[in-house]
PLY file of the C-alpha trace (Angstrom):
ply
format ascii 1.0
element vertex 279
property float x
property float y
property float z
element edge 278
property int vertex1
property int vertex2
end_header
34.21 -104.99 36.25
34.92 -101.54 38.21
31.91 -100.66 40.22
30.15 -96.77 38.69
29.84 -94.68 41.08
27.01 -92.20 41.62
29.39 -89.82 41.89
31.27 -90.31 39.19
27.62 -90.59 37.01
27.05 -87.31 37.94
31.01 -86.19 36.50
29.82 -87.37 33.43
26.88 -85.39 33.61
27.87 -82.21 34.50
30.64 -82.34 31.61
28.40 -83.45 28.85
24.73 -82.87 30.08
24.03 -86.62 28.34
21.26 -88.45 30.33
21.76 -90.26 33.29
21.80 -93.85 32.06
23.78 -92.76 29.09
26.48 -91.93 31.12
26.92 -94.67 33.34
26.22 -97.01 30.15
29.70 -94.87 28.84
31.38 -94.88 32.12
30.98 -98.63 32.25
32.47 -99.05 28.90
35.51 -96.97 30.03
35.70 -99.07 32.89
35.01 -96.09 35.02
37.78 -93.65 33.01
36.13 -90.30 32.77
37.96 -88.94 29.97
37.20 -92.11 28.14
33.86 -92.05 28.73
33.84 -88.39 27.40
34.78 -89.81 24.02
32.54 -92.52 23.94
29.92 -90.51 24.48
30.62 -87.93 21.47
31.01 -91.18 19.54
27.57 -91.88 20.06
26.58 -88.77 19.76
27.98 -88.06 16.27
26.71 -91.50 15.30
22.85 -90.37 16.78
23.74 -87.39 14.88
24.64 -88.88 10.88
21.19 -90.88 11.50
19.02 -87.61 12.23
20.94 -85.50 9.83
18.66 -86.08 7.03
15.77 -85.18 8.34
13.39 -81.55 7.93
14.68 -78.85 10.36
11.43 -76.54 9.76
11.37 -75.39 12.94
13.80 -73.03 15.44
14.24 -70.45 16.84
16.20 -66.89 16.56
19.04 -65.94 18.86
20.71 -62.78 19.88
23.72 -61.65 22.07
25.35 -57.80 22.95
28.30 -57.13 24.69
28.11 -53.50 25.05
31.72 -52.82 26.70
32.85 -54.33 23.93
30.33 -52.99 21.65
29.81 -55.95 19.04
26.64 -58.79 18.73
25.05 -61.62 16.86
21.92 -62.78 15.59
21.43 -66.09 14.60
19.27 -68.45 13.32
19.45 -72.22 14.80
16.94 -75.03 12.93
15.77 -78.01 14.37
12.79 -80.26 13.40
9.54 -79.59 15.61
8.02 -76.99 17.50
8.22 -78.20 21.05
12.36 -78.85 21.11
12.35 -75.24 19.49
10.53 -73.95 22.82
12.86 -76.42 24.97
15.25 -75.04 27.37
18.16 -77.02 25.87
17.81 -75.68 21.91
16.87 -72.33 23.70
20.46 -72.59 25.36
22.38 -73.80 22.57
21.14 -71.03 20.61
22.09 -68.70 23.17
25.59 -69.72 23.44
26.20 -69.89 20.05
25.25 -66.42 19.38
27.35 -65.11 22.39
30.34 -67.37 20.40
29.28 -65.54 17.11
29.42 -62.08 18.87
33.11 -62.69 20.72
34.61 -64.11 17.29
35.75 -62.23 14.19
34.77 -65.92 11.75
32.00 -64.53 9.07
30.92 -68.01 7.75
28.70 -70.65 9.18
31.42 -72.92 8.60
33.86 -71.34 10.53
31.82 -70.86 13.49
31.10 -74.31 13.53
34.63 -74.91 14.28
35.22 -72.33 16.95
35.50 -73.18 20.66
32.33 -73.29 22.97
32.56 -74.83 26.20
35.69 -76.69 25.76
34.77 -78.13 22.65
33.84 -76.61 19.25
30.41 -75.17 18.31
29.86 -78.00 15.60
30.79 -80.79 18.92
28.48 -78.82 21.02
25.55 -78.76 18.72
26.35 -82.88 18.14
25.72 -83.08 22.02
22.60 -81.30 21.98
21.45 -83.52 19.15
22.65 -86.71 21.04
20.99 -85.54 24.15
17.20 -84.63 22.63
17.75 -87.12 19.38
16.27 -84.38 16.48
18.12 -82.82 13.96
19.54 -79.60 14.79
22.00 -77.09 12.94
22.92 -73.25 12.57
21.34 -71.78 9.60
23.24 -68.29 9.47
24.14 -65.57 11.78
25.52 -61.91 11.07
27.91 -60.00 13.25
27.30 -56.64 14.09
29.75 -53.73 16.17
28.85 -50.37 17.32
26.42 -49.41 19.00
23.68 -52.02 19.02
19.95 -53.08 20.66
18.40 -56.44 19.51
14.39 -57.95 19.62
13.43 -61.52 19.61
9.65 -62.29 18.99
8.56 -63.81 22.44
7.62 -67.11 20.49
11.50 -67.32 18.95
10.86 -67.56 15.26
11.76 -63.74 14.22
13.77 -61.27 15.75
16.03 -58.14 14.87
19.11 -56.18 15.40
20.04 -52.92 14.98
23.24 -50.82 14.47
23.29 -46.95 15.01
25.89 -44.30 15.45
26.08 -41.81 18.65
27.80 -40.89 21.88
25.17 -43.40 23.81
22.29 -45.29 23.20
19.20 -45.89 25.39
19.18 -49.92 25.24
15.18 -49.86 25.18
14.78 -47.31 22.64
16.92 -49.54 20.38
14.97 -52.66 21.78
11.40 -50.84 20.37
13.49 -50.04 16.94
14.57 -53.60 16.77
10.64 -54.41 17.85
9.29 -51.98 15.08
11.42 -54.02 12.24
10.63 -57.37 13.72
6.54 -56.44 13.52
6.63 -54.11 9.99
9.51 -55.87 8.04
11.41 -52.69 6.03
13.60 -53.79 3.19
15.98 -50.83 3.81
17.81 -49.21 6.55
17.97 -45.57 5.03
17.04 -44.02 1.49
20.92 -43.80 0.34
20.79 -47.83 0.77
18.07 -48.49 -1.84
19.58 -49.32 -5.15
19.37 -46.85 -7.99
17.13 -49.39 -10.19
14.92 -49.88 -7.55
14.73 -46.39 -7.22
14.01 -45.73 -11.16
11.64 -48.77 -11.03
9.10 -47.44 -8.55
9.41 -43.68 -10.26
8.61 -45.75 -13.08
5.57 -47.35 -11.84
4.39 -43.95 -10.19
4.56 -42.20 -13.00
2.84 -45.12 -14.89
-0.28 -45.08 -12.43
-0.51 -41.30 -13.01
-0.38 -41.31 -16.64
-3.40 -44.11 -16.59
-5.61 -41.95 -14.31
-7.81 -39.85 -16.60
-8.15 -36.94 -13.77
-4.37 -35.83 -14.79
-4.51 -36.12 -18.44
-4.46 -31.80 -18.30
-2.06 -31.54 -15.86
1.05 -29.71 -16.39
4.56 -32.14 -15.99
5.36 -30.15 -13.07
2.49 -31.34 -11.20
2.73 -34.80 -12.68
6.37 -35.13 -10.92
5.46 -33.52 -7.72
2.94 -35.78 -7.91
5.36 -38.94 -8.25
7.64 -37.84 -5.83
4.68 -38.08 -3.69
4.05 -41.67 -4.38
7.89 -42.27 -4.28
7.88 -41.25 -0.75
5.06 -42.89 0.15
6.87 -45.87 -1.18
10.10 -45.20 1.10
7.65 -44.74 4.02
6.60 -48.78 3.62
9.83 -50.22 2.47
12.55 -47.68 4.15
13.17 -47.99 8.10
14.40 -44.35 8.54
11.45 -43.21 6.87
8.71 -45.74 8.34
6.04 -44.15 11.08
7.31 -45.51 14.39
5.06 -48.63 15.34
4.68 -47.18 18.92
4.30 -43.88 17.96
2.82 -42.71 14.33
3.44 -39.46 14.50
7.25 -39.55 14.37
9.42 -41.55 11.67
12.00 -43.92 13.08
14.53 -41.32 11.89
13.13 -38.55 13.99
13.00 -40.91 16.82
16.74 -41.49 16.81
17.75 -38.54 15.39
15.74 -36.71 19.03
17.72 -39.24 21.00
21.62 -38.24 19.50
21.92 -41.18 17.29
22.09 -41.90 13.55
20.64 -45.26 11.91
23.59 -47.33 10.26
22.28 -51.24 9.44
19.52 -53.66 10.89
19.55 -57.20 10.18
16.19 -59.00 10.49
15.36 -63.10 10.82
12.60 -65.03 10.85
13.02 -69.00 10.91
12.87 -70.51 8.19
13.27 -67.78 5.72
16.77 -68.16 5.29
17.06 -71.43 3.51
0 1
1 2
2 3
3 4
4 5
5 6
6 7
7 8
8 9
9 10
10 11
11 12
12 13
13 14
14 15
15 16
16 17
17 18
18 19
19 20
20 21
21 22
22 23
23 24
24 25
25 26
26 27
27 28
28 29
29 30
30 31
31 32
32 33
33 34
34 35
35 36
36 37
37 38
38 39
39 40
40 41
41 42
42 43
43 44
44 45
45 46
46 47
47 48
48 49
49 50
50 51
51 52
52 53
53 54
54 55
55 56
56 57
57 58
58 59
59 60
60 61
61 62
62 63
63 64
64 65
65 66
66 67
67 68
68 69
69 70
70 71
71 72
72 73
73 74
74 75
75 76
76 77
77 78
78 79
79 80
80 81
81 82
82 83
83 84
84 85
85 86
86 87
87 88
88 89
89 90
90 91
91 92
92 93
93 94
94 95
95 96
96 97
97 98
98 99
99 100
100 101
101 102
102 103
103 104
104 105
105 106
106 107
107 108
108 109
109 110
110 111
111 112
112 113
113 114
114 115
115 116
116 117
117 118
118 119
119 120
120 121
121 122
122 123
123 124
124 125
125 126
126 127
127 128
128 129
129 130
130 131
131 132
132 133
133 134
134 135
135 136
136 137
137 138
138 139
139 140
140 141
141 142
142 143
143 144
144 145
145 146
146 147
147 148
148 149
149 150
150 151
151 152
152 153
153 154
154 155
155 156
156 157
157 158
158 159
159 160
160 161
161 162
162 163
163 164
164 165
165 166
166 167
167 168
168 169
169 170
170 171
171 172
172 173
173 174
174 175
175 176
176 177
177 178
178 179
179 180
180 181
181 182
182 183
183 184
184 185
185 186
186 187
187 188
188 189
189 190
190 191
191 192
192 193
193 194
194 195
195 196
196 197
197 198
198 199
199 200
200 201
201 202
202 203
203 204
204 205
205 206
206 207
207 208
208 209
209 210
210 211
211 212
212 213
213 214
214 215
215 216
216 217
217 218
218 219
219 220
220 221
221 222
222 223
223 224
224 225
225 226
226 227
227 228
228 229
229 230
230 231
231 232
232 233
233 234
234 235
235 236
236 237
237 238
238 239
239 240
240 241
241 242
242 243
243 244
244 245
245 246
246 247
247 248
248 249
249 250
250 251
251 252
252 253
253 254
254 255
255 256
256 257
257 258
258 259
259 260
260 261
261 262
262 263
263 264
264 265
265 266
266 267
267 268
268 269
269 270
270 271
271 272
272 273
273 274
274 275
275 276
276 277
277 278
């Protein structure tokens, strides 16, 4: 039997980032072949994998990654199964590295990412690692792609985070960051006014109207006042639910419109996650 070298342990290691007596276990196996080893190591790390895989992944954390030369980004969502490998710096890197893949690729399906190259290896073969490595169940929930120009937010514990899109010669990265901040905190449903759905639209007139008809103090009113009225309630109702039109967290007295619109930049999309509210 070949002798394992420290050396050639630490080979192992810095190719796969499996434990140290893992690795020589593998290398021994080989009979001290490093590519070998490789293999028998992903082996047992699919294997480690199948046995996990049906466990609850209730836990994770949100990812996010910008290449502004390039002008394109990624959030994602990774899942795993407790708090504490959510907070770990291995998930935390995997997550990292799989929204930087998610960013540089053009793929627009979870499945497809999964089979995209990270590292030498593909994203599905890197996340089998991870789960070899720490022994929990781990997998990427969703992700969305974003291009233009773009600021991101994750929530300093990991479980929500945002992105934003928005149109413009330049953009101050930390006045997108506080945007991204403000949707992460308040939650709006909509980017702008011209993305809420006609029926939505008619349902909350609706309901405006309905509240003002049931109030006793407007029975004399004329209809003119009755729909200035509801158009008062509809915007009140675009200034919860509509990002453009929500008071700044930072900064009530500008709307997140005005706060762009001062800086040379229009709003376009936002895409906000928070673990587990995906699935």
């Amino acid at each position: 039997m070949s002798t394992i070298s420290a050396t050639d342990v630490k080979k192992l290691r810095d190719r796969t980032n499996a434990p140290f007596g893992d690795c020589k276990v593998a290398l021994t196996e080989a009979g001290g072949d490093l590519d070998k080893a490789v293999e028998i190591l992903r082996t047992k790390n699919a294997a480690i994998r199948d046995k996990v895989s049906g466990k609850e992944t209730g836990e994770g954390r949100i990812a996010t990654f910008i290449d502004p030369a390039r002008q394109v980004g990624a959030i994602v969502e990774m899942r795993c199964g407790s708090a504490p490998v959510a907070k770990g710096e291995h998930f935390r890197q995997l997550a990292d590295e799989i929204a930087k893949t998610a960013a540089t690729s053009s793929v627009t399906t979870v499945d497809a990412l999964l089979a995209e190259s990270l590292g030498g290896k593909t994203v599905n073969d890197h996340i089998a690692d991870v789960v070899g490595l720490i022994r929990e169940n781990m997998k990427l929930a969703r992700f969305t792609r974003l291009t233009g120009l773009l600021g991101s937010y994750v929530h300093h514990d990991g479980t929500s985070g945002a992105m934003v899109q928005a149109e413009g010669a330049t953009a101050d990265p930390q006045l997108l960051r506080d945007v991204c901040m403000h949707i992460t905190a308040i939650r709006p449903l909509y980017a702008r006014k011209e993305d809420v759905p006609a029926d939505v639209v008619a349902k909350e007139t609706e309901i405006a109207k309905a509240q003002i008809a049931s109030d006793p103090k407007n029975a004399s009113k004329p209809a003119s006042i009755i729909e200035k009225i509801a158009e008062g309630k509809l915007k009140t109702w675009f200034g919860a639910n509509v990002l453009n039109e929500q008071p700044f967290v930072k900064d009530d007295s500008k709307t997140i419109g005005e706060l762009l619109k001062s800086a040379g930049l229009k709003l376009v999309s936002f895409v906000r996650y928070k673990v587990g509210e995906g699935s």
